[in-house]
N, C-alpha and C positions, 0 to 999 in steps of 0.2 A: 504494500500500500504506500503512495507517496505521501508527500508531507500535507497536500490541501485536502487528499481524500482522509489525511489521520485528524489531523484538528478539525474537521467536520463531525467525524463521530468520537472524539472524544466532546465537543459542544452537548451533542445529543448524550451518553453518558452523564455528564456532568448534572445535564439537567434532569434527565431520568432519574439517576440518584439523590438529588434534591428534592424531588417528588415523592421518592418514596421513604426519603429521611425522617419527612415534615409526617405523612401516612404512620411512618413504626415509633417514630420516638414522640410526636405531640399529639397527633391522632389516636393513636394505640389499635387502630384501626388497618392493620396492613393488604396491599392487594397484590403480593409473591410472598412466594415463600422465604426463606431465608436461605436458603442456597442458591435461588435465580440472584437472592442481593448481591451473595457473594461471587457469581458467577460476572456480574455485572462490573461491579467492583477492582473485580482482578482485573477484568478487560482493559478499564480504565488506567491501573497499577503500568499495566503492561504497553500501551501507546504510551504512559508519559513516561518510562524508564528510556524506549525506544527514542522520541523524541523528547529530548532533557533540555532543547532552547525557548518547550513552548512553559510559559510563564505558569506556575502550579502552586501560585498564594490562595488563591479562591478555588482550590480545589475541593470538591469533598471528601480525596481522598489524603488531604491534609489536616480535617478537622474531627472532634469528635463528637457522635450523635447530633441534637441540635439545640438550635438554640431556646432557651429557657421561653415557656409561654405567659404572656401579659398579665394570667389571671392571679397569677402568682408574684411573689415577690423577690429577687433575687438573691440568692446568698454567692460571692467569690470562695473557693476553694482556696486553705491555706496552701496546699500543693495540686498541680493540676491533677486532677483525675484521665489518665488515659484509656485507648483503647489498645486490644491485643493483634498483633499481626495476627494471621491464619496460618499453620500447616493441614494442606490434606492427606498428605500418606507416608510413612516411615522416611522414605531420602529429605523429603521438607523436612523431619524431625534432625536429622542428623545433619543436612545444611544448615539449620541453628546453630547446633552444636559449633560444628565449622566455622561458622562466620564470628559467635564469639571469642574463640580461641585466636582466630585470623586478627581481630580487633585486639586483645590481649597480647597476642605474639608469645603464646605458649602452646607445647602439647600437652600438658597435661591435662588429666580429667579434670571436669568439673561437678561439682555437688549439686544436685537440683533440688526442688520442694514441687511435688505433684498431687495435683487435686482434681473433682470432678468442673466441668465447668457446666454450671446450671442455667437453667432458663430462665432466666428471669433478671430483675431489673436494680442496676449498680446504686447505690446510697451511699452518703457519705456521714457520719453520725460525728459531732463534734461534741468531747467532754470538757467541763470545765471543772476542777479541780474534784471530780470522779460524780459529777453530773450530766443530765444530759443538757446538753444549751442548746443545741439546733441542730436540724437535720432536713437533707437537701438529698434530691436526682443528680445524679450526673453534670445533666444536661448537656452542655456545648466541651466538656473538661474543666473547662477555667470557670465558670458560672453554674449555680443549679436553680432551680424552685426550691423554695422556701417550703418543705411538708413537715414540720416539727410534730404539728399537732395529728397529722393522720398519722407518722413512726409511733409516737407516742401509744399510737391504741393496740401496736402489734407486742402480746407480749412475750417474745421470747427477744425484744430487745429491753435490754436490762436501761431503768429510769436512773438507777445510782450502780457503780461499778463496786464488786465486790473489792475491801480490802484486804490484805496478805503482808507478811513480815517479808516473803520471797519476792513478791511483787507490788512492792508501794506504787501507789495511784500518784500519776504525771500530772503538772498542773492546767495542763491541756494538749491534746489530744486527738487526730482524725483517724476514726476506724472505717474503715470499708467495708462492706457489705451489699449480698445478693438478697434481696427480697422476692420471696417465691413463692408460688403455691402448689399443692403436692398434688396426685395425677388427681386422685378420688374426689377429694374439695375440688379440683378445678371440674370434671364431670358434672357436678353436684349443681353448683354453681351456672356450669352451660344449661344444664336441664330445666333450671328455674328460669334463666333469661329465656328461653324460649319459649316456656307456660306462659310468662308476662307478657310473651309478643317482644320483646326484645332480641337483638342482634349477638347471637353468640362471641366468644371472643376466640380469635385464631389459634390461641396458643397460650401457655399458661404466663408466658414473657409478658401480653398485652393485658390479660390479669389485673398481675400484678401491678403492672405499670398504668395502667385506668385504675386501679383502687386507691392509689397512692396521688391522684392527682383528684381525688373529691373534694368539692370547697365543703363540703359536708361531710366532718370528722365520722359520724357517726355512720354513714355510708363503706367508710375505711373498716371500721372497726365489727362490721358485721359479714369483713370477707374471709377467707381462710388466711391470710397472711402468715410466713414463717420468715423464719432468717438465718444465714450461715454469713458469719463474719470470715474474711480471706485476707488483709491483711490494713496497712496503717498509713495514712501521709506523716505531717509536721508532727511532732513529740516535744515537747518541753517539760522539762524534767527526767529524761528516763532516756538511757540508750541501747540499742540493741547489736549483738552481733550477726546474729543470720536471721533469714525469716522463719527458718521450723525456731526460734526461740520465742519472734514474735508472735506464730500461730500456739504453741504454749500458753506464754502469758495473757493473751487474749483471754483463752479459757478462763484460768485462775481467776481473773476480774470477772468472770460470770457470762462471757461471751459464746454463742454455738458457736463452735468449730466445727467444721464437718468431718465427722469421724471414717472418711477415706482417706484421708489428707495423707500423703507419706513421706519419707526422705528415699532419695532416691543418690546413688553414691555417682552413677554416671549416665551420660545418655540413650544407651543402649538400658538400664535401669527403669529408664521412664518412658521406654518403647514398649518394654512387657509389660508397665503398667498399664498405658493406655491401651493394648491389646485386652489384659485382663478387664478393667473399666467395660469397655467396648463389649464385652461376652455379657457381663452382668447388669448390663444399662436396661435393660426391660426388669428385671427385677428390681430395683431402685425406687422410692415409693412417689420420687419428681425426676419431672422431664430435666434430663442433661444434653446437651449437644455436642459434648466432644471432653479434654480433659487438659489443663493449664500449666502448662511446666515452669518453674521461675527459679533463677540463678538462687541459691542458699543463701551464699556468702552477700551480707550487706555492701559490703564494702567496694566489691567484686558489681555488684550492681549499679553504683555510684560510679567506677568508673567506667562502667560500658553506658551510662545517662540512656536519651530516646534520640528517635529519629523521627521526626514530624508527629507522626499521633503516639505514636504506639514506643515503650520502652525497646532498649535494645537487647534486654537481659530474661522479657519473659514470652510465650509463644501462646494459642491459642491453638490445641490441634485436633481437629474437627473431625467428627463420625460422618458414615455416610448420612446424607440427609433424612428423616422421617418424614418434612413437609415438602410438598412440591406443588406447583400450579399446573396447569392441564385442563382440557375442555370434553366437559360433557357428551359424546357423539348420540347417544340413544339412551337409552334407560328400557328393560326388558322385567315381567313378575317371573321369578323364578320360584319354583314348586317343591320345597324340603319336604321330609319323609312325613310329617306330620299333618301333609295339608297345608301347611302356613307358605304364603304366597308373600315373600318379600323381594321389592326393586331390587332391582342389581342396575349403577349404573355403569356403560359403556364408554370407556375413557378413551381420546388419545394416549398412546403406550409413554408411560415417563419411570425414568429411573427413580427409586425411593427408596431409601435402608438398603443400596446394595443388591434390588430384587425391581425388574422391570413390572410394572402395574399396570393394569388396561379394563381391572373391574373395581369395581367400588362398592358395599352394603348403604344402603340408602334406609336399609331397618322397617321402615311400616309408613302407609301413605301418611299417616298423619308428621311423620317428622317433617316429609317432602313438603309438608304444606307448612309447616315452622320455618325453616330453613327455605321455602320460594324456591328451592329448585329446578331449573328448567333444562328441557332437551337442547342443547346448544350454548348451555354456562359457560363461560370461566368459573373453576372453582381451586380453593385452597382443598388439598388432599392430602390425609397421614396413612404412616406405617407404622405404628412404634411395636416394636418388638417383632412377636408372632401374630399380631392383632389382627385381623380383617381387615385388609384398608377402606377408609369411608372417608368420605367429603364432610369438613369439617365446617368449609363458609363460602357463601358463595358470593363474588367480585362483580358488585352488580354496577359498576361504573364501565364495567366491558359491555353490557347490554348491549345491542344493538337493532333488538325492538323483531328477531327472526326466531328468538327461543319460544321453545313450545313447553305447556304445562303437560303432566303423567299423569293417569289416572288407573287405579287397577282395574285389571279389565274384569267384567261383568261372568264371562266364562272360563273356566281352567285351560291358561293354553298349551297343558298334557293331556286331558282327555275329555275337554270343551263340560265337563258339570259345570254346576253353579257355582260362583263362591261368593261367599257370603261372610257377612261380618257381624259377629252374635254381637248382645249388646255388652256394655263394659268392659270390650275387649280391643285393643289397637290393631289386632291381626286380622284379616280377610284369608278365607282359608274354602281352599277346595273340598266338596264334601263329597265325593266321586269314588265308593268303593273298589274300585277297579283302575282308579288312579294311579299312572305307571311310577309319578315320582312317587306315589309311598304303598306302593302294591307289597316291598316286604313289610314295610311294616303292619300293615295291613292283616298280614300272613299272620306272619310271629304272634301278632295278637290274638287273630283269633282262635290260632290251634293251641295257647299261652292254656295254664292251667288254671287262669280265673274262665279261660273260656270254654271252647270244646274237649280240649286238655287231651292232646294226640299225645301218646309215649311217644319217644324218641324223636321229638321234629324239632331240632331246634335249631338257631340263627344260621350256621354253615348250611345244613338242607334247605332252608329256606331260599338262602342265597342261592346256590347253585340250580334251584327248581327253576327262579326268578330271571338268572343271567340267561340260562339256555332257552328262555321263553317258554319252556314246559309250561308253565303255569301263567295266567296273566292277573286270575281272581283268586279267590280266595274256593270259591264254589268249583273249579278246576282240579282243587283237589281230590274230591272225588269220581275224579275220571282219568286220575292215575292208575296207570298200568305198570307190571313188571319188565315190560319192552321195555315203556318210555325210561321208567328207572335207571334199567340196565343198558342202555343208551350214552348214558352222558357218564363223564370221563369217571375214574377209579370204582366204579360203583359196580365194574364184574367183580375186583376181588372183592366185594361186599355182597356177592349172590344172597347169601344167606339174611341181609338185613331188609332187602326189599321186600318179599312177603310180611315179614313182621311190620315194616313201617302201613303196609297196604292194610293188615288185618285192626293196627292200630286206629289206623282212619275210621275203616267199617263199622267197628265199633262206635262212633259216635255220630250215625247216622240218625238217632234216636235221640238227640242230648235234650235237657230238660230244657222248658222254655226258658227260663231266664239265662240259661248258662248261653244262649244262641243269641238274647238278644245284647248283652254283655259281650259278645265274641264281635257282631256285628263293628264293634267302634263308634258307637256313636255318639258326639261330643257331648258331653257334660252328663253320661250314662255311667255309673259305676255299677260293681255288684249290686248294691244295695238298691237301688234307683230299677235297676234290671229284673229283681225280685217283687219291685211295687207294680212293675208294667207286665210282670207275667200274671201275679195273682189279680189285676184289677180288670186284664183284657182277655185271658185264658188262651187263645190262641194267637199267632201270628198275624193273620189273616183281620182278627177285631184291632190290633192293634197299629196296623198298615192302616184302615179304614178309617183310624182314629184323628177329630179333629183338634185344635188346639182347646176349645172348649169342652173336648171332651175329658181330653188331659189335665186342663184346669180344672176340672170339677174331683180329680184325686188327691187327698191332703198334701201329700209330700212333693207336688209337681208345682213347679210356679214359671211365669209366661217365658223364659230365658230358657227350660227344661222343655216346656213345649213347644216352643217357637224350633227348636233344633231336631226333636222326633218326628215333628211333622215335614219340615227340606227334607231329613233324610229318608224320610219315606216318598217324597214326592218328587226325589230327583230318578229321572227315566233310567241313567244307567245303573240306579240302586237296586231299579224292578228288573232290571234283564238278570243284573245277579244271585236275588235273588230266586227269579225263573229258574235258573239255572240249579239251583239248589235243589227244587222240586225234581228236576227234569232228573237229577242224581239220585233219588230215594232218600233226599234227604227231611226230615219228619218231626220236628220239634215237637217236645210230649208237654202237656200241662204242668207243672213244677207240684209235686209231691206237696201236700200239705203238709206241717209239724203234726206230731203224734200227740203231742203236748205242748202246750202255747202259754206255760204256767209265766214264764218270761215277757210276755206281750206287753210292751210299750214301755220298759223299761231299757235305759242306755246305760251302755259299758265301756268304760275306758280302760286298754289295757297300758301298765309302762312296765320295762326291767322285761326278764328274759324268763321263760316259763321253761321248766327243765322236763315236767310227766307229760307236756303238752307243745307243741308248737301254735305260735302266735297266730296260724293261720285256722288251723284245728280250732280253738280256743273261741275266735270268732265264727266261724261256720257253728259249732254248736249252740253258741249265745243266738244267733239267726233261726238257727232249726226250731227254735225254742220262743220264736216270738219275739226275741229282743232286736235292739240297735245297737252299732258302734260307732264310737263319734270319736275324733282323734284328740280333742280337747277337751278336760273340764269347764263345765259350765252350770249353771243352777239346775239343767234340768238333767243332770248326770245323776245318777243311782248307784252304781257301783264304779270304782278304781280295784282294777285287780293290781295285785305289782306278784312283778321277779325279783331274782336278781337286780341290782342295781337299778334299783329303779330312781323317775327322774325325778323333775319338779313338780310335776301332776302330781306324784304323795303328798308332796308340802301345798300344793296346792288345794288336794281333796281336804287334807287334814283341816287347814283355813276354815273351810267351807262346811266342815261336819260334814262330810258325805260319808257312806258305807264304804270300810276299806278291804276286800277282800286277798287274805293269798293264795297258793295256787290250790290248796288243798279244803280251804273254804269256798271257792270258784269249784271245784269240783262238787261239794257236798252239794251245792245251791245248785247246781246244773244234776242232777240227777232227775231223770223222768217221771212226772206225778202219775 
């Protein structure tokens, strides 16, 4: 590139990066991510190393963050507060190393001090004879905001420093410090902005940095704010020789440290650390973006001073990125095994954490409508960890009036049923028995032992029935053959288990009504619920026919319970499968009345571990006998069995004077009248 085509796009840079300064550091409002800044950035770095006649006082990449905003009042930093240069990958970490020692004119090693580098936002906290006297942003280096009164409300920054005989309190003092907030509060935090109809925040950086800038203390004081002190400007009264002495004494006066922080003897030292950092960064309980190496030796850092913004003596060396910008292409309902129909949306491919992305979880229409996402966004998009990636905000200054809104669609588009969205619930879900995306699971269930309860069929049979398309329903199963069996791959050296699985089947051609319509799946249908609908409609066929009204008019059924029995009986591909059922000899019997009903309308909670009986035993008898179980204490509880160890339900029942039964009083009481 010649020299007019380079100061043309360093112009554009320049201003680019002023735009999006003013966006991250006054706004808190960013529209890139933080690796496009940095990409940008370097770009910048790199035309004016090249070209070194063109003039670089008004550059941005001479200055730090910005400049301090109106609403606020300014405070001068007794020392400037810098920023860190960037390393992205090991030979950057050891060209530090390099370039220090080249400046020094030694080889020897040098000592470093290594820590995580977090996201969040730089304060400068000033004591005055071991109080706190004010407290400032960054802002521009030389200048901050005035926030005393919003630090003030975070309390893991100490109001009086602690005193020590080993560490007498200096008679003023600037401690540096990260103000952050940890992943879960920042979650917590987005989830509520967005109930309110408010703008989520990009990252926990902009958090941080919007809480801290409330003219309304009490605003500050009800966010999650934490603090990790990292090191000190001006001292009076007090000197130090290295910084792991100063990251020490900190502590001692009652300061977080961050308890990663290490000594590190040489550069290769602080290479495994940041490799290890880097392995355990998703574990970590706040977002880090990379890990901070800085020369030990004080003195040693005095004379390597800075270089325009950035010291010469400390690095900044950066992870792959978690955030990245990218545009929405489509958005599609994808069809998990449960029926739950959630957006996926369709990205341009972008590198994130080290791993190229091109889908994104958009979670349930209602987010979609929180967040205004449209087919043709700009949006901000994370990876952290092993997480799913998702679209965190979307940059709606890129509109340009062609995006389209998503809507889940009306029919499953795996096997066109209906889906539908019960009430109280954020998920739309396909109700389509036969449904390919959840046909095992489907399976599983209903041959599962609260249902038709086949011996020997479980998850691996099922699978394999399922991939080889042997089976597509659940009713397919009984129109297995020992061919088709013996067909599909290892299952000749199993000759001998294919008639068994076959006689197993057979056998439950007859299963009692409720066990069929429990095996069925039907949302919000338990055992128990499954037992109300066989004794109150005696056949299949009355209970197919059955309307919501007629459902509502049974105690235990309420309009959320019937609104669901009746789609699932009313959707077309529900009736082919069950056709199919018939068409198989298959013959649901009336559910066996209890022989004795001495139990009847009385509830039982069991907790702790039953040794003469199993917890599922235990229940099934309580049922045969007329009773309920209910998983929690509550007034209209009757009995608490306990086991072994049992839990808070005891202390609970006991509360309450309920009847405390144990295993052997539970037996006496369950014997037949």
């Amino acid at each position: 590139m010649d020299k007019a085509a380079a100061i043309k796009r360093i112009k554009e840079l320049r201003a680019l990066i002023n735009y999006h300064n003013k966006r991250y550091y006054q706004q808190d409002d960013p529209e890139i991510s933080d690796a496009e800044y940095d990409r940008l950035m370097k770009e910048l770095t790199e035309f004016e190393e090249r070209f070194p006649e063109i003039d670089v006082s008004e550059s941005p990449s001479q200055r730090v963050g910005a400049a301090p905003l109106d609403k606020f009042s300014t405070i001068s930093h007794l020392t400037p507060m810098l920023s860190l240069a960037n390393a992205f990958s090991e030979q950057d970490i050891l060209d530090f190393d390099e370039r220090i020692k080249r400046f020094l004119g030694t080889d020897e090693k040098i000592a470093f001090v290594v820590e995580p580098k977090l996201d969040g936002t730089a304060v400068n906290l000033i004591y005055e004879n071991g109080l706190l006297a004010v407290g400032a942003t960054r802002g521009d280096g030389e200048k901050g905001e005035d926030v005393t009164q919003n630090l003030r409300t975070i309390d893991s920054i100490p109001l009086s420093m602690k005193k020590g005989k080993e560490s007498p309190i200096p008679e003023r003092i600037e401690i540096r410090g990260e103000v952050y907030i940890e992943s879960e509060p920042f979650k917590k935090l987005n989830k509520r902005r967005l109930q309110e109809g408010e703008q989520p925040f990009a990252n926990p950086r902009n958090a941080a940095a919007g809480s801290l800038r409330q003219l309304d203390s009490r605003i500050t004081a009800r966010r999650p704010l934490d603090i990790f002190c990292y090191g000190i400007g001006l001292v009076a009264g007090k000197t130090f020789k290295r910084h792991w002495d100063v990251l020490q004494t900190l502590s001692r006066w009652g300061f977080r440290v961050n308890p990663y922080v290490k000594q590190a003897k040489d550069i290769h030292a602080c290479i495994a650390y940041y490799h290890h950092i880097d392995k355990i960064r998703a574990e970590l309980p706040y977002e880090i973006d990379g890990v901070v190496v800085k020369v030990d030796d004080l003195s040693i850092q005095e004379r390597l001073g800075a270089v325009s913004r950035s010291p010469r003596w400390a690095i900044a060396c950066k992870f792959a990125a978690t955030q990245e910008t990218t545009i929405i292409q489509d958005i599609i309902a994808q069809v998990g095994r449960t029926g739950v129909l959630t957006p996926v949306a369709i990205m341009k491919p972008v590198q994130v954490g080290g791993v190229m992305v091109s889908r994104a979880t958009l979670h349930n229409q209602d987010e979609i409508e929180k967040k205004d996402i449209r087919i043709g966004d700009t949006v901000i998009m994370q990876r952290a960890g092993d997480v799913i990636p998702e679209v965190v905000k979307v940059i709606e200054s890129e509109r340009r009036g062609t995006e389209t809104k998503f809507v889940i669609p009306a029919a499953c588009p795996e096997c066109g049923s209906e889906v539908v969205r019960l009430e109280d619930e954020s998920a739309y879900r396909c109700i389509g028995l036969a449904c390919p995306a959840q046909i095992k699971e489907h399976i599983a269930h209903f041959a599962s032992r609260g249902g038709i309860n086949i011996e020997g069929f479980g998850d691996k049979v099922v699978a394999q029935l399922v991939n080889t398309n042997t089976i597509i329903d659940p009713a397919d199963l009984y129109f297995l053959t020992q061919e088709k069996l013996l067909s599909m791959n290892g299952w000749q050296k199993k000759e001998v288990l294919a008639p068994k699985l076959l006689e197993a089947i057979r056998r439950t051609k007859t299963p009692p009504l409720d066990k069929f319509i429990f095996a069925l799946g039907i949302r919000h249908v338990g055992e128990h619920m499954a037992r109300v609908l066989a004794g109150s409609f005696k056949t299949l066929d009355s209970l197919m026919a059955a309307t919501e009204d007629d459902l509502l008019a049974i105690r235990d059924i309420g309009p959320e319970v019937a609104n669901s029995i009746t789609r699932f009986f009313s959707e077309q591909s529900n009736k082919r499968v069950i056709e199919k059922f018939r068409e198989a000899g298959v013959t649901p019997i009336e559910t066996a009345q209890p022989e004795s009903a001495h139990l009847a309308g009385k509830s039982f909670v069991f907790t702790g571990t039953l040794n003469k009986l199993g917890r599922n035993e235990a229940k099934e008898i309580v049922e045969s006998l007329g009773g309920k179980i209910s998983e929690s204490v509550t007034k209209k509880t009757d009995y608490v069995v306990t086991g072994e160890a049992p839990g808070s339900k005891l202390q609970k029942a006991q509360s309450a004077g309920i009847t405390i039964l144990d295993e052997e009083g539970f037996l006496q009481l369950t014997i037949r009248k």
